[in-house]
Z-matrix of the N, CA and C atoms (Angstrom, degrees):
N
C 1 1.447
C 2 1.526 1 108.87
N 3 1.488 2 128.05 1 138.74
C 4 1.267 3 142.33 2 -176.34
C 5 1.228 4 126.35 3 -106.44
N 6 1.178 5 122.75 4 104.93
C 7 1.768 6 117.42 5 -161.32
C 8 1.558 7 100.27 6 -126.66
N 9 1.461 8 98.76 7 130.94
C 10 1.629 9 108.38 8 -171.68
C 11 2.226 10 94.42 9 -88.75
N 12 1.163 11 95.74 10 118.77
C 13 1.527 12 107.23 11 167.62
C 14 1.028 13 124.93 12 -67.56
N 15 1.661 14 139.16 13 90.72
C 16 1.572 15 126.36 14 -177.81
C 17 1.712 16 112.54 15 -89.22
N 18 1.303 17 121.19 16 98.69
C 19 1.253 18 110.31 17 164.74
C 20 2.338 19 115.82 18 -96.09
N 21 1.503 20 100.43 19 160.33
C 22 0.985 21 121.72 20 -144.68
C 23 1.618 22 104.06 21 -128.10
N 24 1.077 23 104.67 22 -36.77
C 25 1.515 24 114.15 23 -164.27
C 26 1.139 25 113.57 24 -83.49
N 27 1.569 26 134.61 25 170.95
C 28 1.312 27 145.05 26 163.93
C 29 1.256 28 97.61 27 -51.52
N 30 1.700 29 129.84 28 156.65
C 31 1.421 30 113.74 29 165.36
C 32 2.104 31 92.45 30 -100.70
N 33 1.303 32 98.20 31 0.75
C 34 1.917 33 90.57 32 -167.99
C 35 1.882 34 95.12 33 -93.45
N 36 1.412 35 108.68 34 16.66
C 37 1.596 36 111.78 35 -175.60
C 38 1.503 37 130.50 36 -94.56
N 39 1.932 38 84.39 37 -33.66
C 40 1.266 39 92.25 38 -172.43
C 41 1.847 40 104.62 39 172.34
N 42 0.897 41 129.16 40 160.17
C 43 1.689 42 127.31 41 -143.82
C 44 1.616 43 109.87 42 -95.84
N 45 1.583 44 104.59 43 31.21
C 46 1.561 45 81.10 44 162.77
C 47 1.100 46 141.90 45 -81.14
N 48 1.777 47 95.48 46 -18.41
C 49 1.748 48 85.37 47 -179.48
C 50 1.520 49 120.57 48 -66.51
N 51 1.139 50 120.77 49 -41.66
C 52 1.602 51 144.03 50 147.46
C 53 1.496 52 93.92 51 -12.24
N 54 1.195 53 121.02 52 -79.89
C 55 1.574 54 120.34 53 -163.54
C 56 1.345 55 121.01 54 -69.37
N 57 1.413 56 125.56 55 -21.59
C 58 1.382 57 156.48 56 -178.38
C 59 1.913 58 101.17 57 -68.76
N 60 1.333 59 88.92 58 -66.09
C 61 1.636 60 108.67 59 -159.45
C 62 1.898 61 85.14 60 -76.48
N 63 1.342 62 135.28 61 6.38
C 64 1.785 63 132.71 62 174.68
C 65 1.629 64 98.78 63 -88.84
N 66 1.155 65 88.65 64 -58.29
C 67 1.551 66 119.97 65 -175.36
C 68 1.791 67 119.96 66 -49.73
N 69 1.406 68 111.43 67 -33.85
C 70 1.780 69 114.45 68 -167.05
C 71 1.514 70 95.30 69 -65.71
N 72 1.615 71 95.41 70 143.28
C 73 1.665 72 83.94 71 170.87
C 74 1.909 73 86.11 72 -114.36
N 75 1.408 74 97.25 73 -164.46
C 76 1.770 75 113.39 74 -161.79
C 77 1.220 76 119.91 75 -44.66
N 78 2.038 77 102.94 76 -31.31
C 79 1.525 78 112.39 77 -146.78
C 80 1.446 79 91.55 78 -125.57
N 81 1.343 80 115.99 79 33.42
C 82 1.964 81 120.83 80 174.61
C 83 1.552 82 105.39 81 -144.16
N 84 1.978 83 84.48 82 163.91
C 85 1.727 84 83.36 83 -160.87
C 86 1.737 85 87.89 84 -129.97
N 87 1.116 86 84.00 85 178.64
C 88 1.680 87 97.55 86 174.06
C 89 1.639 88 107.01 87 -119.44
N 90 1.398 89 116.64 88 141.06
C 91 1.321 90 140.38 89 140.47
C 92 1.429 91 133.64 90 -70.49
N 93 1.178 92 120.08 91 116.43
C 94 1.549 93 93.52 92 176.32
C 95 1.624 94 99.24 93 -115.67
N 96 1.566 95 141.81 94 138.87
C 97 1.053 96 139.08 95 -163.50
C 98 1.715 97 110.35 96 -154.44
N 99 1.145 98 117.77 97 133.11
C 100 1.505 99 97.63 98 176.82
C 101 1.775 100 101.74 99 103.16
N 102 1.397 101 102.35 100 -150.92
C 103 2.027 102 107.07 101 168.37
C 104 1.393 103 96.55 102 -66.42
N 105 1.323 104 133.18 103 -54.86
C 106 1.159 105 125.86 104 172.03
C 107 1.630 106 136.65 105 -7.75
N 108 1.367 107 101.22 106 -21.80
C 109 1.758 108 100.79 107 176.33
C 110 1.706 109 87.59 108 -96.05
N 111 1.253 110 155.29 109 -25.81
C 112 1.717 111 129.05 110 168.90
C 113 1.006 112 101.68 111 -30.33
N 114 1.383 113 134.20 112 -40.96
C 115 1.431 114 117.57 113 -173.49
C 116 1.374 115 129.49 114 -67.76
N 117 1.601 116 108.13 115 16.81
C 118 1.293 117 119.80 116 168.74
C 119 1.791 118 103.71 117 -113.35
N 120 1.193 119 102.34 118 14.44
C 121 1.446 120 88.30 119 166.01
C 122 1.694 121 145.74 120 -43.92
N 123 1.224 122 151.15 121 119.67
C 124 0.966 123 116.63 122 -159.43
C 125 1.684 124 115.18 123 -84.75
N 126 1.291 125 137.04 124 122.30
C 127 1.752 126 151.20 125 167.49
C 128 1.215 127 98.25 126 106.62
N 129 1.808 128 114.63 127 17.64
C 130 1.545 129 94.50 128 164.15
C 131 1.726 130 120.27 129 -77.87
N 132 1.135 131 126.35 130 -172.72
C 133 1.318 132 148.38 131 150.94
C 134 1.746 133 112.02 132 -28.10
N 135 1.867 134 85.17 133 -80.59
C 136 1.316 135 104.13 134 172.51
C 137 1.339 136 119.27 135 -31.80
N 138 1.339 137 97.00 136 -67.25
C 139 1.539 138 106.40 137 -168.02
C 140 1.844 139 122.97 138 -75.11
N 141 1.531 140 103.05 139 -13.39
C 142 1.348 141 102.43 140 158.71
C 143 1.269 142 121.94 141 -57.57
N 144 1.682 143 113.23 142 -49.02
C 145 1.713 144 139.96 143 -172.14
C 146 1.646 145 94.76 144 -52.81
N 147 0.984 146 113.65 145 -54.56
C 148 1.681 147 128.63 146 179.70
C 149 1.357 148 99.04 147 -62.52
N 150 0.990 149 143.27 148 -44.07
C 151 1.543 150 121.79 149 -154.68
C 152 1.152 151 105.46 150 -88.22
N 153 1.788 152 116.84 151 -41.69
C 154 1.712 153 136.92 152 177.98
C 155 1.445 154 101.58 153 -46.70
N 156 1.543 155 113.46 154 -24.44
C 157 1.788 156 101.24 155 -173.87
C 158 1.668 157 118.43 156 -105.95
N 159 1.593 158 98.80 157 -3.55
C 160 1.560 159 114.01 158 -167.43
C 161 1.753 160 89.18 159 -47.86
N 162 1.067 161 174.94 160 -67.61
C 163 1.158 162 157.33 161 -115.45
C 164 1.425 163 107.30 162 -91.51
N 165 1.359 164 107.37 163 -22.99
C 166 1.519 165 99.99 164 -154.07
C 167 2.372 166 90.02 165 -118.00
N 168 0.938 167 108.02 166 -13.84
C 169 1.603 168 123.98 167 -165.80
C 170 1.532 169 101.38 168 -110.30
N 171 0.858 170 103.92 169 117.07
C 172 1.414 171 147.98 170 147.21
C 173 1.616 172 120.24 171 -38.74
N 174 1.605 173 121.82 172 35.69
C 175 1.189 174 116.90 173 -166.65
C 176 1.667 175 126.45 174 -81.01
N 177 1.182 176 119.01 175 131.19
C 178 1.161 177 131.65 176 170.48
C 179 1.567 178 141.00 177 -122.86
N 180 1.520 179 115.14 178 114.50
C 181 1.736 180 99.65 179 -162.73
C 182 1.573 181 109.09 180 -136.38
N 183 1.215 182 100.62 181 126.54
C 184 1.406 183 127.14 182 -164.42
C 185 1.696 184 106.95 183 -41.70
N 186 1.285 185 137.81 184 125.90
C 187 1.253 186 112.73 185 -143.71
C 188 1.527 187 80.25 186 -119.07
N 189 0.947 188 159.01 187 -0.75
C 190 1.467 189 141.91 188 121.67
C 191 1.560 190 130.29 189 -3.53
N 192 1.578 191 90.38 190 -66.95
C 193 1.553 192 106.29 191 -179.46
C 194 1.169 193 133.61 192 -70.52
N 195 1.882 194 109.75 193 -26.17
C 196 1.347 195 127.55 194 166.07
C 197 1.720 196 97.52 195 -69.79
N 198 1.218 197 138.59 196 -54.44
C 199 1.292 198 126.61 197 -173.42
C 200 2.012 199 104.24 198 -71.60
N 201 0.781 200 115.24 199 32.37
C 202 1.526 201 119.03 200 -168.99
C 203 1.333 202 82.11 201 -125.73
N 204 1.040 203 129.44 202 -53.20
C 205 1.500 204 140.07 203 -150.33
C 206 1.865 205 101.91 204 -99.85
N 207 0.964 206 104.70 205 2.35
C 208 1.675 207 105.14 206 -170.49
C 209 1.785 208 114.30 207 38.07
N 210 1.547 209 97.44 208 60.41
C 211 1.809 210 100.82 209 -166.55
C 212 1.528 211 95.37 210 -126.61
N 213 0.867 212 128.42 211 144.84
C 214 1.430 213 131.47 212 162.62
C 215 1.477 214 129.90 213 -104.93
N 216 1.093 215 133.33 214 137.01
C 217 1.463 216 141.09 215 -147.99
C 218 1.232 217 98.90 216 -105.46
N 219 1.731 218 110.13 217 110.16
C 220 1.468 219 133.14 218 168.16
C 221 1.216 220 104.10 219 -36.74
N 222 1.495 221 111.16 220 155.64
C 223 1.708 222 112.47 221 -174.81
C 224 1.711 223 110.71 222 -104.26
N 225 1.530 224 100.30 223 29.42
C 226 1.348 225 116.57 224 169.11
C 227 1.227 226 129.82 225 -94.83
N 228 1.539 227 98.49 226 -22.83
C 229 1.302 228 144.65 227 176.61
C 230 1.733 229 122.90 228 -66.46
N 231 1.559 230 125.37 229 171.88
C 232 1.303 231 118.11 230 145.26
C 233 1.625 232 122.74 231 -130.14
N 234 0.928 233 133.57 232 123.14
C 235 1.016 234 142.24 233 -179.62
C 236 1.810 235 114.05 234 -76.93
N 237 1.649 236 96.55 235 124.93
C 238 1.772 237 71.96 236 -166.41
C 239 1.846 238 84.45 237 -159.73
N 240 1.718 239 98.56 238 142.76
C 241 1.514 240 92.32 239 -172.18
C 242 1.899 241 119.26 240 -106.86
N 243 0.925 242 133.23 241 177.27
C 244 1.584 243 116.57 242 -169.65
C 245 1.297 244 135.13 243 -24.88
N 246 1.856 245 109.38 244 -45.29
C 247 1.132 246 121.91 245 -166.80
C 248 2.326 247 98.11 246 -70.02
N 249 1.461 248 108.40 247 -14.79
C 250 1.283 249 102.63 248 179.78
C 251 1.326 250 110.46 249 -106.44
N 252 1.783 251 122.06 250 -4.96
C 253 1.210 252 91.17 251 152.95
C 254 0.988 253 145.81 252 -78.87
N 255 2.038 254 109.68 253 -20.38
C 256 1.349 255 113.30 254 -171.65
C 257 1.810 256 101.45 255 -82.46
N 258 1.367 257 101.73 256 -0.62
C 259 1.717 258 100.63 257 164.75
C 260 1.796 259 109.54 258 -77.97
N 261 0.871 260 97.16 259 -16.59
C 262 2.177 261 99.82 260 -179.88
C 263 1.352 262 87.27 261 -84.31
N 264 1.297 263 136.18 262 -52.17
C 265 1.040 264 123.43 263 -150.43
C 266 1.506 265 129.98 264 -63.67
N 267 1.523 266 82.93 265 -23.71
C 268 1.891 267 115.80 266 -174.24
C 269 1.387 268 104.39 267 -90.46
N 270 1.255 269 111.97 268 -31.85
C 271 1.445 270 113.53 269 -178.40
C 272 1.368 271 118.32 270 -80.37
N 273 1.419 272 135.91 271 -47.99
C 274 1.755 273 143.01 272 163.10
C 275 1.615 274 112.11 273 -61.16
N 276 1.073 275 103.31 274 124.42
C 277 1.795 276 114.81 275 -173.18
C 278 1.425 277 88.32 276 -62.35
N 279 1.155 278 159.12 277 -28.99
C 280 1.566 279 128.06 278 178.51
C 281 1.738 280 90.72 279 -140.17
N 282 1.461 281 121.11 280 158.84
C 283 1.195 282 139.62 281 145.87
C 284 0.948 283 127.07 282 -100.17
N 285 1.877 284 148.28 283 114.90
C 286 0.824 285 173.86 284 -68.81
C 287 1.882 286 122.37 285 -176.74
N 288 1.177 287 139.52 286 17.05
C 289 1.467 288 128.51 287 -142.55
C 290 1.876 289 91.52 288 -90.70
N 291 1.392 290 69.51 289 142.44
C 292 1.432 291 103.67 290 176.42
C 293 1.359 292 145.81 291 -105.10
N 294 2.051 293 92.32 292 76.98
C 295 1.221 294 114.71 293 -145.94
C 296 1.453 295 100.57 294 -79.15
């Protein structure tokens, strides 16, 4: 079963991405949407944790929020705007947010 992960939060707030990124199994992806794209910072923490998994992760970040955030989306990454999230959403047998 394939479950698209929506996180939301700061990742410098509090440990979901940490717990999120333990948790993915082979055939799920992550969202990042909201504070949630800092974690594309570049020489953060976060974004090391994120990059170490780009081969195996499924990344996706709401490209709204990165231009909200004046952040730009690693090319490890996908950049993708509403009309593609509610396409992830339809596409992964469960959605997941990580309120």
């Amino acid at each position: 079963m394939s479950t698209l992960h929506v996180l939301s939060h700061s990742p410098f707030t509090d440990s979901r991405l940490s717990s999120c990124l333990r948790l993915l199994g082979t055939e799920d992806a992550l969202l990042l949407c909201g504070d949630a794209v800092y974690a594309v910072q570049p020489h953060s923490l976060p974004c090391d944790a994120l990059e170490q998994q780009h081969a195996r992760l499924s990344l996706f970040i709401l490209d709204e929020d990165l231009q909200a955030r004046g952040l730009e989306c690693p090319d490890w990454a996908t950049r993708v705007d509403y009309a593609t999230f509610v396409e992830l959403s339809l596409r992964y047998t469960k959605v997941n947010t990580w309120l």
